[in-house]
C-alpha positions in Angstrom: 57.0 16.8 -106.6 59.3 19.1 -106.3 59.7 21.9 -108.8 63.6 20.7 -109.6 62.5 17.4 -110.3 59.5 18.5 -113.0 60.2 17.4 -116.2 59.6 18.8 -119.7 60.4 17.3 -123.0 62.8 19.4 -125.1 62.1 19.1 -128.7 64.3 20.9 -131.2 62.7 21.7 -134.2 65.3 22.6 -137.5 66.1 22.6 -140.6 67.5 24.9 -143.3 66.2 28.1 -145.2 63.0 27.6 -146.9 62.4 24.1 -145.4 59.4 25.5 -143.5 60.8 25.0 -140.0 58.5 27.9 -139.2 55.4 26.6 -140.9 55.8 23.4 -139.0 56.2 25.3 -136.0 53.3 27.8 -136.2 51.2 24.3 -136.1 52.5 23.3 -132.9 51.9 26.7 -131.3 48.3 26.1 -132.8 48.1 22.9 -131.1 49.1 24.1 -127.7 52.4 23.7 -127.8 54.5 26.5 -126.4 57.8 27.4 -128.6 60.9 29.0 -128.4 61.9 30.7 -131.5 66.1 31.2 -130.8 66.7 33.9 -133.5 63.8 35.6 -132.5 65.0 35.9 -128.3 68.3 36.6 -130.2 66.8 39.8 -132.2 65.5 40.3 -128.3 68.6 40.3 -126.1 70.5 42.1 -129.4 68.8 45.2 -128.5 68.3 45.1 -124.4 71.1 43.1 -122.9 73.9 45.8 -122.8 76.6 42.3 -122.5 76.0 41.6 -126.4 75.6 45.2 -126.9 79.1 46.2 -125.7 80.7 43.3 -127.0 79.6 43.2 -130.8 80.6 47.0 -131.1 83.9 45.8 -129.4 83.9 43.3 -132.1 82.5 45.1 -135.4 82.5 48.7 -134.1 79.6 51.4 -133.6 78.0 50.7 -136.9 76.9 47.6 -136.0 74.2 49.0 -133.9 72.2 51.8 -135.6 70.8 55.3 -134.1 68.1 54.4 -132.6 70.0 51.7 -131.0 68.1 48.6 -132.7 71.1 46.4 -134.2 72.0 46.8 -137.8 71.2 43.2 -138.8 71.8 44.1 -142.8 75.8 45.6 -141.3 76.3 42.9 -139.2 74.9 39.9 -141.8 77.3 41.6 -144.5 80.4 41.4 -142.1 80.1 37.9 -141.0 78.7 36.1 -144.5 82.0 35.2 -145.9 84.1 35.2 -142.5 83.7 32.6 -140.4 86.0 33.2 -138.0 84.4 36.7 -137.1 80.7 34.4 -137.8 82.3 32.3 -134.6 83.4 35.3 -132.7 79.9 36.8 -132.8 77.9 33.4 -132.4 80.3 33.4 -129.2 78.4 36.2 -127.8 74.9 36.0 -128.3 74.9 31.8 -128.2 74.9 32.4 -124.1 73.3 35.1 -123.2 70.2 33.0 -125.4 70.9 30.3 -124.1 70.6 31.4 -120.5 67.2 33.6 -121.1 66.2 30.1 -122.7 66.9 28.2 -120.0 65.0 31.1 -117.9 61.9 30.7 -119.9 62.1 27.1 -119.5 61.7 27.1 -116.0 58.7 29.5 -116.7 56.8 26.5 -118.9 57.6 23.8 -116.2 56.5 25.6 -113.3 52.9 26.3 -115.5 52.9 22.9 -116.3 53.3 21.9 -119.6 54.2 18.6 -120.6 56.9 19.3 -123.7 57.8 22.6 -125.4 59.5 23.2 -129.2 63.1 25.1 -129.4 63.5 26.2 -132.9 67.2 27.1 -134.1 68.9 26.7 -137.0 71.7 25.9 -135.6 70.6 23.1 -133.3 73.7 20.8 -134.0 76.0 23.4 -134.5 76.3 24.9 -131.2 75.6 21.5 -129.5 72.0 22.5 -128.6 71.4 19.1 -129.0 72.6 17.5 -126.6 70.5 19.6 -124.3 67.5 18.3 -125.9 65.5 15.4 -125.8 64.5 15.1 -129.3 65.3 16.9 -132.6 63.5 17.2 -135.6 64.2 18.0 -138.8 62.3 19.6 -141.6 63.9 18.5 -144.8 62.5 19.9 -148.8 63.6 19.7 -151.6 65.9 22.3 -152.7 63.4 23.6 -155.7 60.9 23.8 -153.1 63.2 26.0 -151.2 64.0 28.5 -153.4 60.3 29.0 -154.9 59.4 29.7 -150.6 62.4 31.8 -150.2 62.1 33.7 -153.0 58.4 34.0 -152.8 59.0 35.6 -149.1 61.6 37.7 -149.1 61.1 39.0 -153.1 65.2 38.2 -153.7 66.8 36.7 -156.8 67.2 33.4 -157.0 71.1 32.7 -157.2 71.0 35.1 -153.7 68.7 32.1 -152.5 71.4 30.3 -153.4 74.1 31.3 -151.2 72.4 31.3 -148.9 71.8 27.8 -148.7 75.0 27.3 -149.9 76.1 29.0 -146.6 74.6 26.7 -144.6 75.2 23.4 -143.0 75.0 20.4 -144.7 71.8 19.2 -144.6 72.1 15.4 -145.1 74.5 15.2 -142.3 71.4 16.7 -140.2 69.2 14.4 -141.8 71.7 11.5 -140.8 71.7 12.8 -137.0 67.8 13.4 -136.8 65.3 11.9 -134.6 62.2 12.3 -136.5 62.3 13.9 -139.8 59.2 15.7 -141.5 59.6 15.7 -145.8 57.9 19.5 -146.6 57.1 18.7 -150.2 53.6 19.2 -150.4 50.9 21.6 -149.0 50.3 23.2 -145.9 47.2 20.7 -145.3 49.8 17.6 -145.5 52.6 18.9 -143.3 49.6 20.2 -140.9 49.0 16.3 -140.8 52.6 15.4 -140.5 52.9 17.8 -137.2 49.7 16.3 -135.9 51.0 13.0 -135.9 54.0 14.0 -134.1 52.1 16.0 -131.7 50.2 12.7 -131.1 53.7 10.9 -130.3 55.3 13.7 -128.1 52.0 13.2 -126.4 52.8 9.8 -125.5 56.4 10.2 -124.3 
């Protein structure tokens, strides 16, 4: 076959903060399964591609990348939080340049041969990712849940675990648009056999 017409399945894997997106994840990388971890090829190109570079400092001036040129995440978090505008303008410059060294890496997986591959982002249906995808799941908990994982992760008070999920989209209306949803309410052993069963599904498609 030719390598244009190989296909992979694309499944987006989401969900908000402390949901255990990552967790679920982790045991599909464990399984085989190769995955894409958006924020993390976005901490990537935020330091090498000179595009983003150039334009966030354009954007939010020279402190938003720091001496050693790494990108001041902490700078730039604190000027976007309650802005969305300027949240839009800077999304509108890394969303992309990641989605292009995505789509690069994509290419990569076909041409080895595997059969389906996870995208994780956040912020699957809010930059239209997708539609570029052939499934989506979402990790749903509930919000006690949440907070205990946050808190227990990142060592922060609880009302800052707060806003932050206050800060994000709501999560029914994910729920609502989801193919498959996994409920993270229980232990590691349980979600591992949630993912399993999926893995089983994909398997089949």
């Amino acid at each position: 076959m030719p390598f244009h017409q190989k296909k992979i399945l694309q499944i987006g894997v989401t969900g908000g903060i402390g949901s255990g997106k990552t967790a679920v994840c982790d045991i599909f990388s464990r399984l085989g399964v190769p995955v894409l971890h958006s924020d993390e090829i976005a901490k990537e190109l935020s330091h090498s591609n000179q595009v983003i570079r150039k334009k966030l400092i354009t954007l939010l001036g020279t402190e938003a990348y720091l001496s050693d040129g790494m990108l001041n995440r902490q700078f730039v978090a604190s000027k976007i939080f309650s802005n969305k505008e300027l949240q839009r303008k800077v999304e509108a410059v890394i969303h992309p340049q990641v989605e292009k060294e995505r789509e690069r890496r994509i290419k990569e997986l076909i041409h080895q041969g595997h059969r389906f591959l996870i995208v994780e982002a956040a912020l699957i249906y809010e930059a239209g990712l997708d539609k570029k995808l052939d499934v989506v799941v979402v990790v749903n908990a509930e919000e006690t849940a949440r907070v205990a994982r946050v808190r227990k992760r990142d060592a922060v008070p609880e009302e800052s675990v707060f806003a932050r999920i206050n800060a994000q989209s709501d999560a029914k209306k994910k729920l609502e648009k989801a193919d498959y949803v996994i409920h993270n309410n229980g232990t590691l052993e349980e979600l591992e056999s949630k993912v399993r069963f999926l893995y089983n599904v994909f398997s089949l498609l």
